[in-house]
N, C-alpha and C positions, 0 to 999 in steps of 0.2 A: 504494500500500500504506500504512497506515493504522501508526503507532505501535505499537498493540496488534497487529497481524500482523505486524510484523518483528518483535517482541520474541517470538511467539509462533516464527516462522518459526526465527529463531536458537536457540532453547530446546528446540525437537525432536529427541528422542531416536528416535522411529521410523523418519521417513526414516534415516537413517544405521545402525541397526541390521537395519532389511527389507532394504537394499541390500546390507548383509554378507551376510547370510542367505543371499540370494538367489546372491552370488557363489559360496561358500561349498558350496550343491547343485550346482552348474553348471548350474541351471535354464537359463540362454543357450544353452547347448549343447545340452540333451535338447529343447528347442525348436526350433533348428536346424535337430539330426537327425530332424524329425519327428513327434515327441511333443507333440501340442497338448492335449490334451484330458488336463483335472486328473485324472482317473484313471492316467492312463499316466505323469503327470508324478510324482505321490505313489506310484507303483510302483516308478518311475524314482530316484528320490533316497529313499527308505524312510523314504518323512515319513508323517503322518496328514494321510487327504485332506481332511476338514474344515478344519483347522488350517489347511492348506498353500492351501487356496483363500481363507481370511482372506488370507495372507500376499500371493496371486496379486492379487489383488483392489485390496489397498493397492497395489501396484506399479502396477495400471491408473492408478488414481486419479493417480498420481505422474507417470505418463508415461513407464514403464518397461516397461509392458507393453499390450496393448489387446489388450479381451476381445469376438473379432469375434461370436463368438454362446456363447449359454449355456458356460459348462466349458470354450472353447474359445481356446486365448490364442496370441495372435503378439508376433513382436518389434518393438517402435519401433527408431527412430537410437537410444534410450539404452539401450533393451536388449541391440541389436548390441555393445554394448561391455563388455559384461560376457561374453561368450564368452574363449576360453582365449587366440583368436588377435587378441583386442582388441591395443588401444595400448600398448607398453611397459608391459604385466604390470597391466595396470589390473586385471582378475579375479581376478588373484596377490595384489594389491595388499588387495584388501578382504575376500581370504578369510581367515576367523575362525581357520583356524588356521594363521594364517601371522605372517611378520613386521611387513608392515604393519598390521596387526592388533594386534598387540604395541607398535607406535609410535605407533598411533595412541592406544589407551588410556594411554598417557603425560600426554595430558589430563587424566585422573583424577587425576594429580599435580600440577599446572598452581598449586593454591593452595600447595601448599608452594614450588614454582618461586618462587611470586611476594614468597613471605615470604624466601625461603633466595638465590635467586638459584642455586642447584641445581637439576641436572634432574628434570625430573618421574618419569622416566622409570624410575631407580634406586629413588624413593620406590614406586613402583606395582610393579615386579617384583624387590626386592631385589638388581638388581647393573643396573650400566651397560648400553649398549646397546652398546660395544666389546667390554665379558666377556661378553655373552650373545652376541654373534657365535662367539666363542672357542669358548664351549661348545655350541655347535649347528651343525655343520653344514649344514644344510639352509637355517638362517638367513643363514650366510654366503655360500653358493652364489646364495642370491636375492639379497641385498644388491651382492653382486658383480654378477651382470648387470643391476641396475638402472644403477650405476655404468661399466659397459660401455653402454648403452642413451646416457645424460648423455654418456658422451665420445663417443661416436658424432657428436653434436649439437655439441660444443664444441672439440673437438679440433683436427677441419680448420681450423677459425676460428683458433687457437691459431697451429701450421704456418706458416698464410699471412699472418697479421698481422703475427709479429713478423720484425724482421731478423734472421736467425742469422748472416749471412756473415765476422761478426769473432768467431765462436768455434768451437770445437773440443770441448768438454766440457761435458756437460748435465749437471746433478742435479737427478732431480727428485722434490722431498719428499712422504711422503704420497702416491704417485702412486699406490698400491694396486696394481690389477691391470695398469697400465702400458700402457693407452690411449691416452694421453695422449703420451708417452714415446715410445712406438710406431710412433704417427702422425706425431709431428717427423723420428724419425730416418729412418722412411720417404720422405718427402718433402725432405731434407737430408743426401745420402750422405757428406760431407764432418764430422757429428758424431759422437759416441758418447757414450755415455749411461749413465749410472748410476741407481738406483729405490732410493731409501732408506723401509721400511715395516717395518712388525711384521712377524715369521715370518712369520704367519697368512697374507700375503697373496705369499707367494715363488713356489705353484706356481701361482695364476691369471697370477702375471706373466710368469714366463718360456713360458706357454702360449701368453699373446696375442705377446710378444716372436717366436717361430717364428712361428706364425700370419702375422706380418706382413712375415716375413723379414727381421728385424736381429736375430735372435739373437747374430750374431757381433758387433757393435756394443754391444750390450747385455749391463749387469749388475746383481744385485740383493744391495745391502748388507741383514740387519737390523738393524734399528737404530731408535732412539726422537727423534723430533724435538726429545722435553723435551731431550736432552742433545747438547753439542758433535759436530755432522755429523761422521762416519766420514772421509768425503772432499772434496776441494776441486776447482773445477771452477769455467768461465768464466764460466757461469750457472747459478744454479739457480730451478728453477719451483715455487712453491708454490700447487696448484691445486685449489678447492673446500673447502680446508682449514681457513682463517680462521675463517669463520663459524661452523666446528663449536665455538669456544670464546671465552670471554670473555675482556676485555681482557688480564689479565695473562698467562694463558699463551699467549693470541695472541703478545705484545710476546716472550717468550722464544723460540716457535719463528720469530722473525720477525730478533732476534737472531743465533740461530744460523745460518739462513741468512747476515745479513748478514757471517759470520764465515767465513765458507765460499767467497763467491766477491763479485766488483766488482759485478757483477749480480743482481738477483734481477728475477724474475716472478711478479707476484702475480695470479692468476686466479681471476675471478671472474663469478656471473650477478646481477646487481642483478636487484631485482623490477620487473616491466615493469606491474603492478599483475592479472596475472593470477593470483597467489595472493597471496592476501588473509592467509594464516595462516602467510606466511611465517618472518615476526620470533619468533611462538609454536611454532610447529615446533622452531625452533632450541634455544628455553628449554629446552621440556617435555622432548625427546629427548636433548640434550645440555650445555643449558647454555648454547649460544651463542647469537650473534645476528646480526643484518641490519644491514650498517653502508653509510654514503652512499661515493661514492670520496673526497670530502673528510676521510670520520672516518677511513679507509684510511691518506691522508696522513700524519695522524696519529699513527697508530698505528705508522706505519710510522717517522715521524720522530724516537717515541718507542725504539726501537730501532737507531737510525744508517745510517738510511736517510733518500735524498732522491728525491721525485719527477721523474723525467724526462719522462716522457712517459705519457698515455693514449689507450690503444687501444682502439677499439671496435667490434665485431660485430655481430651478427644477435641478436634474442632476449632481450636486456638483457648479454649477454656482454662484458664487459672487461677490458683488461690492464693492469696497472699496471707499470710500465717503471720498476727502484727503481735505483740507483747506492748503493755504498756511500762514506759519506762517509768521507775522507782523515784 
């Protein structure tokens, strides 16, 4: 590929908005169920069939779609995954009116990110991507099982890596809907646990806490990480959380853990270099960013903690094993 074709390749606005499009009709699915032939398709999603056979068309071209004779279209591998029962909400994910949708044009704020070091993401829709969870259910509910979906994937890892046998009391910050939380005390009948998080996220937790059968081991304080932790405990786990913010108020909720318990666990997925858009994801949406386990260290040492030990999993998954210093 040639300079002037990446620079072109990178600069495309089509591909990525036909692929919303497309999620967006559930074109994957009316195809599917049947519906091959652009007539039945633009009947089906109550498009304009000229239009809508531009749109079919560019998708061929893309590799989304192959048009096996005139008006007549099937699905590739890359079409399969835009159906409802793709991969961890990948069609959720790209439909236009949804939340990933709403994160992703956070790009659009991307220049002020870069001058402000604020998120993009406030600049493009007038309030956070925390208060727009608040106010929208429907966005919280998806947000939620994506982050059920991630723990699913990280959690057991989590469980079996660390030692639990020298404690008795978990806190674990930011845990959200208590996956994470869930799956330790599952697997470690000898803990109990506590989920410190905003209201917002008390009845997905104690939903998965039953679910997993430690409800009776398990409780959920609200409460704000900005501020001195509710309770104290042998260890607390702080998982996914870091990256959501940059350095100072990382250093305070990393603080108050270390104020909280001798231990802390910091969890995290380093990039494996499978997303490339990692480190910009973080600015535009929130603010935060991708840090190495050395800047961890760091960050960590900047709040009175020492590294012990690191732990590592499947996936780019690690733990970071903090002690508080004496």
């Amino acid at each position: 590929m040639t300079a002037e074709q990446l620079l072109r390749e990178m600069s495309d606005l089509a591909g990525p908005f036909a692929v919303r499009v497309a999620a967006t009709l559930r074109l994957a699915d009316r195809i599917d169920e049947g519906r091959h032939e652009l007539a039945d398709l633009a009947a089906a999603t109550g498009t304009h069939q000229a239009a809508l056979g531009q749109l079919l068309r560019y998708l061929v071209r893309r590799g989304v779609l192959a048009e096996t004779r005139p008006e007549h279209f099937e699905l590739t591998d890359v079409g399969r995954l835009l159906r409802d029962g793709g991969p961890i909400g990948r069609r959720q994910w790209l439909d236009l009116d949804g939340l990933g949708f709403r994160m992703d044009m956070a790009y659009a704020g991307l220049l002020h990110s870069v001058r402000t070091g604020e998120p993009g993401y406030a600049a493009v829709h007038g309030l956070t991507l925390w208060a727009d969870l608040d106010e929208t259910p429907a966005a919280r509910e998806y947000f939620d099982a994506l982050m059920r979906a991630e723990q699913r994937r990280t959690a057991p890892q989590v469980a079996r890596l660390v030692d639990w046998a020298g404690a008795a009391t978990v806190l674990d910050v930011g845990g959200g809907n208590g996956g994470l939380l869930a799956e330790v005390l599952a697997k470690h009948g000898h803990l109990r646990g506590v989920l410190v998080d905003r209201s917002a996220s008390q009845v997905a937790a104690m939903s998965t806490f039953t679910e997993m059968g430690v409800a009776e081991r398990a409780r959920f304080v609200a409460a704000s990480f900005f501020e001195p932790l509710p309770e104290a405990a042998d260890v607390v786990v702080v998982s996914r959380v870091l990256s959501d913010w940059p350095d100072a108020p990382a250093r305070t909720i990393l603080g108050h853990c270390a104020a909280a318990a001798p231990r802390v666990l910091v969890v995290e997925v380093l990039q494996t270099g499978q997303n490339p858009h990692f480190d910009l994801n973080m600015l535009v949406t929130v603010g935060g960013r991708e840090r190495t386990v050395a800047e961890f260290e760091q960050l960590a040492g900047s709040a009175g903690l020492a590294l012990a030990d690191v732990l590592r999993g499947a996936d780019g998954l690690v733990v970071l094993d903090l002690a508080a210093r004496s």
